[in-house]
C-alpha positions as CSV (number, residue, x, y, z in Angstrom):
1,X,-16.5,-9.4,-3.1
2,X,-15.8,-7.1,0.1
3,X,-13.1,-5.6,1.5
4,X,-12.4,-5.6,5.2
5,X,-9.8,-5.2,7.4
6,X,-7.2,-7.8,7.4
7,X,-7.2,-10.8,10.2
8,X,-3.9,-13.2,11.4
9,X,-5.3,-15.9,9.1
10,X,-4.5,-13.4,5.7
11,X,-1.2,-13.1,6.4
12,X,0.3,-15.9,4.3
13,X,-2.5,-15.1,1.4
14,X,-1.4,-11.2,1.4
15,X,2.0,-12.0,0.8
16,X,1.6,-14.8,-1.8
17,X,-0.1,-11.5,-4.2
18,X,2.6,-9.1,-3.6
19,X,4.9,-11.9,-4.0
20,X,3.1,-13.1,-7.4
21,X,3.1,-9.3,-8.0
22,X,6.7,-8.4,-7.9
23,X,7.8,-12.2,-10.1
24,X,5.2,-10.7,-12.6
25,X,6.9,-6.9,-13.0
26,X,10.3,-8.5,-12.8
27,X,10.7,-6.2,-9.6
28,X,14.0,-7.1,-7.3
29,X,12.9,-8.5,-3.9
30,X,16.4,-7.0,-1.8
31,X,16.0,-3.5,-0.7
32,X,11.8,-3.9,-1.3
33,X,8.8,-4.2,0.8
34,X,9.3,-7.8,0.5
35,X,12.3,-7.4,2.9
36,X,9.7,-5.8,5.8
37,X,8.9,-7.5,8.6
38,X,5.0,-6.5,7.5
39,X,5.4,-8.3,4.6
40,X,5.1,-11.8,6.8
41,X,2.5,-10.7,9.0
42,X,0.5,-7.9,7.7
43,X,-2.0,-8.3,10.3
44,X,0.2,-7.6,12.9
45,X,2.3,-5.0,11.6
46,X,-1.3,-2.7,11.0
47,X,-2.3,-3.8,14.7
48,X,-0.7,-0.3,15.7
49,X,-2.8,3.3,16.3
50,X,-3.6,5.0,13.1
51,X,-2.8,2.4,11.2
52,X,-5.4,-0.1,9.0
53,X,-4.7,-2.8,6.0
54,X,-7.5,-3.9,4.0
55,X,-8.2,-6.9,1.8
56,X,-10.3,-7.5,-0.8
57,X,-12.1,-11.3,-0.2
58,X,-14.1,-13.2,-2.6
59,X,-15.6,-16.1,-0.7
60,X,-12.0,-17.7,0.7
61,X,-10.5,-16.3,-1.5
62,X,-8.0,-12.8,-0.7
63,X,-7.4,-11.3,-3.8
64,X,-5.7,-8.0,-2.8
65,X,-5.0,-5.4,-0.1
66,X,-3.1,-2.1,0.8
67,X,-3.0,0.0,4.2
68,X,-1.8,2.9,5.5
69,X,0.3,3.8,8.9
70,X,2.3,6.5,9.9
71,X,5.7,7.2,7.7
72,X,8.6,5.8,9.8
73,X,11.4,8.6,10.7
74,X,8.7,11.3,9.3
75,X,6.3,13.9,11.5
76,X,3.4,12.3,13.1
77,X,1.4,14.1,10.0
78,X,2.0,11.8,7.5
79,X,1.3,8.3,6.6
80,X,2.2,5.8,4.2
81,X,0.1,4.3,1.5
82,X,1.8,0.5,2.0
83,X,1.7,-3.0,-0.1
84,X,-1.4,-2.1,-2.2
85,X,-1.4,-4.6,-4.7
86,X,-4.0,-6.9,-6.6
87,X,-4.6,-10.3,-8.3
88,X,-4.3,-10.6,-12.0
89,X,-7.9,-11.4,-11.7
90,X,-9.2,-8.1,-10.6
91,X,-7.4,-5.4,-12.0
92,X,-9.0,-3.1,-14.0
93,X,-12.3,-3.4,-12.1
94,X,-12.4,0.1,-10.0
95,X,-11.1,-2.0,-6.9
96,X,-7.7,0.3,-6.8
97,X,-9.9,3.7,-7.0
98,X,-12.1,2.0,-4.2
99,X,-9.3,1.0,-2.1
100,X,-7.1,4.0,-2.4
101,X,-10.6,6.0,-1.4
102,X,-10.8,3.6,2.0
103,X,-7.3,4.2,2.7
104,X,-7.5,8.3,2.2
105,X,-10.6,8.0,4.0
106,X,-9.0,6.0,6.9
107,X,-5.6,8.8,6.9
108,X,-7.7,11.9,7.4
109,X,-9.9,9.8,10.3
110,X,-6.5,9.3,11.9
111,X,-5.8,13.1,11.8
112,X,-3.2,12.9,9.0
113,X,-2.1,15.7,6.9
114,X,-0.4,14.0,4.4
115,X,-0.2,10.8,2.6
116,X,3.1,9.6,1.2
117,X,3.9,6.7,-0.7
118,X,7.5,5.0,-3.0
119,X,6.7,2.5,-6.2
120,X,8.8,1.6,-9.0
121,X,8.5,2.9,-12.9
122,X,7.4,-0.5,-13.7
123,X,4.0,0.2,-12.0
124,X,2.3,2.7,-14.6
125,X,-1.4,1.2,-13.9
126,X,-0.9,2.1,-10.1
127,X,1.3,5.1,-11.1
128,X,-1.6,6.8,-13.0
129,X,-4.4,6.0,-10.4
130,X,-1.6,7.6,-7.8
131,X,-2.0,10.7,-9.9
132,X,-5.4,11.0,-10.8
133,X,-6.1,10.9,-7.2
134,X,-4.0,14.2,-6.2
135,X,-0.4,12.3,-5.2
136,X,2.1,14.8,-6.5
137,X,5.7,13.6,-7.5
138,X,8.4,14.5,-5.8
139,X,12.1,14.8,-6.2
140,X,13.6,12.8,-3.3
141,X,11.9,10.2,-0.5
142,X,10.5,11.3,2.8
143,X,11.1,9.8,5.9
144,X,12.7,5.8,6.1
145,X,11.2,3.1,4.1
146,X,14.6,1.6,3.3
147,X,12.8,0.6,0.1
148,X,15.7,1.2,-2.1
149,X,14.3,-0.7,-5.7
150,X,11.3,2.8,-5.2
151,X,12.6,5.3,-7.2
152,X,9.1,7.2,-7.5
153,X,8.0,9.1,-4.8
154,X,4.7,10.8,-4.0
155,X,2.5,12.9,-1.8
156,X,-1.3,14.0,-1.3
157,X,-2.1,16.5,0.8
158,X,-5.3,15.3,3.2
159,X,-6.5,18.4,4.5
């Protein structure tokens, strides 16, 4: 398996997962990331500056991705950790931990101070990974997301 930065022909395979992801977690799909524009062509909604999506491929075979870009309606300091999600097939595997580390990785190359990011209380797995990576909860969102089903919001501190 590799990961690699996402190309036009991922687009429908990227959404299929976080689609397969939210029917799995019983998570609403009106006022999600299902409702961005992204989430129908990933590739070209990460074709802007400081901004990456990654997937994880296994021959033909895309089983997972997340990116970051900058925060809309935020400072030009922080990004967003956006649509990381996974296959049943290879959770538990480190391939979160390795992703979140590209991502981080990416934000401070792109001269961010700060990465945010909104999930939902049904996430724990992600929720703990989040945490045990420096994301600190906080009381109310940041910038505009319009992610409304998100009711847990975090931030690392890059630099």
């Amino acid at each position: 398996m590799i990961i690699r930065e996402i190309l036009p022909q991922d687009n429908m395979s990227i959404k299929a997962i976080i689609t397969n992801c939210f029917k799995e977690y019983n998570l609403p799909i009106a006022g999600s990331s299902l409702e961005d524009n992204d989430a129908n062509y990933m590739y070209q909604g990460f074709q802007q500056l400081r901004a990456v999506y990654y997937v994880i491929e296994d021959g033909d075979k895309i089983l997972g991705g997340g990116g970051i870009k900058h925060l809309l309606g935020a400072k030009n300091d922080i990004c967003e950790l956006q649509k990381m999600y996974f296959h049943p097939d290879i959770r538990g595997q480190g391939f979160g931990k390795r992703l979140l580390d590209l991502c981080m990785n990416s934000a401070k190359k792109f001269n961010y101070k700060f990465c945010y990011l909104e999930s939902a209380s049904q996430l724990k797995t992600a929720l703990t990974l989040y945490e045990k990576n420096g994301f600190e909860h906080l009381d109310t969102p940041r910038g505009y997301t319009g992610h409304t089903i998100c009711g847990i919001y975090m931030l690392k501190k890059l630099i």
